[in-house]
Residue, then its C-alpha position, 0 to 999 in steps of 0.5 A: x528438365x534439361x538445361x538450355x546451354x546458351x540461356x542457361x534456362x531450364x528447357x522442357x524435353x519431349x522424347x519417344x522411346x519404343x515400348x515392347x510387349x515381348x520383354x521387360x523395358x526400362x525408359x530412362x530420362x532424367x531423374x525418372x526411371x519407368x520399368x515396364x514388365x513383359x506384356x504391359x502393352x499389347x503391341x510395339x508403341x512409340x511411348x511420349x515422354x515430357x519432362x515439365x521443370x518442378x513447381x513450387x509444390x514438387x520435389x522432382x521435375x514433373x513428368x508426362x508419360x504415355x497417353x492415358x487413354x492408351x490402356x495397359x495391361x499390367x502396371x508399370x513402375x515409376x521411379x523418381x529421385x528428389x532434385x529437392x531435399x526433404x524427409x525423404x518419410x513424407x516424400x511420395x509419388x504423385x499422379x495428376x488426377x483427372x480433376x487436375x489435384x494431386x493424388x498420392x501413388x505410393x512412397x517405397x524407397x530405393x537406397x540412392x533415395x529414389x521414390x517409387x510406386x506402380x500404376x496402371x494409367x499413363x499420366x503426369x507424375x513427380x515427387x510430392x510431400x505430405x507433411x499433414x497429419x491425419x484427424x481422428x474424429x469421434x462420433x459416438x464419445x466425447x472427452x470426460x463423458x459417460x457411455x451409457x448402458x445402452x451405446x455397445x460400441x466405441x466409433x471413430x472417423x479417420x481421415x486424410x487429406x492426401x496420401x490417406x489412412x495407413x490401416x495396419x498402422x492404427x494402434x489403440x489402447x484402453x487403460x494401457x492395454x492394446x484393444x481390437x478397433x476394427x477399420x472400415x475403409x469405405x466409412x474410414x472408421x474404427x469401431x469397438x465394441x464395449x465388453x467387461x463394462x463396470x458402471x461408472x468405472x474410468x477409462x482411458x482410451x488412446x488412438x494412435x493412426x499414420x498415414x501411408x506418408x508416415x505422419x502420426x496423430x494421436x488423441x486421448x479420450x477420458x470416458x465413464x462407462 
């Protein structure tokens, strides 16, 4: 946001800046940068731009681009850098959803610190932390019980309240050695099916999962099967 020289307050600022199908475009104000690849839009249009000052849950001024009932017909993408410092691993950028909550867009970095990510839909963005870790919940097992001969799978839920599940960073081991668990996105679930059992043998199953924000969990499940 730009600061109003005689308050001293910091001020929100509209601009216009003119979008051109036939080229790449890069619109600048700010610590944002929004680079809009050749055809994103259909036509010349005066894009609305408005810098918000930050809130206490933001690390950037937030930004209004477009009108989102405008459509585009390739993604565009947004930059920001931090005004605020912070592990820059769980800094993202975030876009308002229609029910008004933050929804996480994407955390690649850029060497001066910038965050960016692409999307398909004008809206409000800024820079966000996701600081949570996700929850590994069991469905099927429980700490120090048995499974018996008739259960053939191992099944987990993994959930996350932001920026979601990192599905190639889920790691899980029995005994110490690396063991397949397949991830259903819809169901946000691991599941594994049991070979090679002995009855009533002891096994340590251990599931390691991060967030696309880089937060890890970690849960350790002694079982009998």
């Amino acid at each position: 946001a730009v600061v109003d020289p005689r308050s001293g307050a910091r001020a929100n600022l509209n601009l216009k800046q003119t979008i051109m199908p036939h080229k790449d475009n890069i619109v600048e104000q700010g610590e944002l940068q929004a680079f809009f690849p050749f055809g994103a839009v259909f036509d010349s249009l005066q894009l609305p731009l408005r810098a918000l000052s930050r809130t206490s849950q933001s690390y950037s001024d937030r930004y209004e681009i477009g009108d989102e009932a405008v459509p585009l017909f390739k993604s565009f993408v947004i930059s920001i850098k931090p005004e605020v410092k912070g592990n820059l691993q769980h800094l993202v950028v975030a876009k308002k959803g229609s029910s008004g909550r933050w929804e996480f867009l994407g955390n690649d970095k850029k060497e001066d610190g910038s965050i960016y990510a692409a999307t398909s839909n004008f809206g409000t963005f800024c820079i966000m932390a996701d600081s949570s870790a996700p929850i590994i919940k069991p469905l099927n097992i429980t700490d120090g019980g048995t499974i018996s001969a008739k259960q053939s799978t191992i099944r987990l839920q993994l959930t996350d309240n932001f920026s979601g599940i990192n599905s190639q960073k889920i790691h899980c081991t029995i005994d110490g050695n690396w063991e397949l668990f397949e991830f259903d996105g819809k169901s946000s679930t691991i599941s594994h099916e049991i070979k090679n059992r002995v009855a009533g043998s002891s096994h340590v199953l251990e599931v390691m999962v991060y967030d696309n924000a880089n937060n890890m969990a970690k849960s350790v499940f002694n079982l009998r099967y």
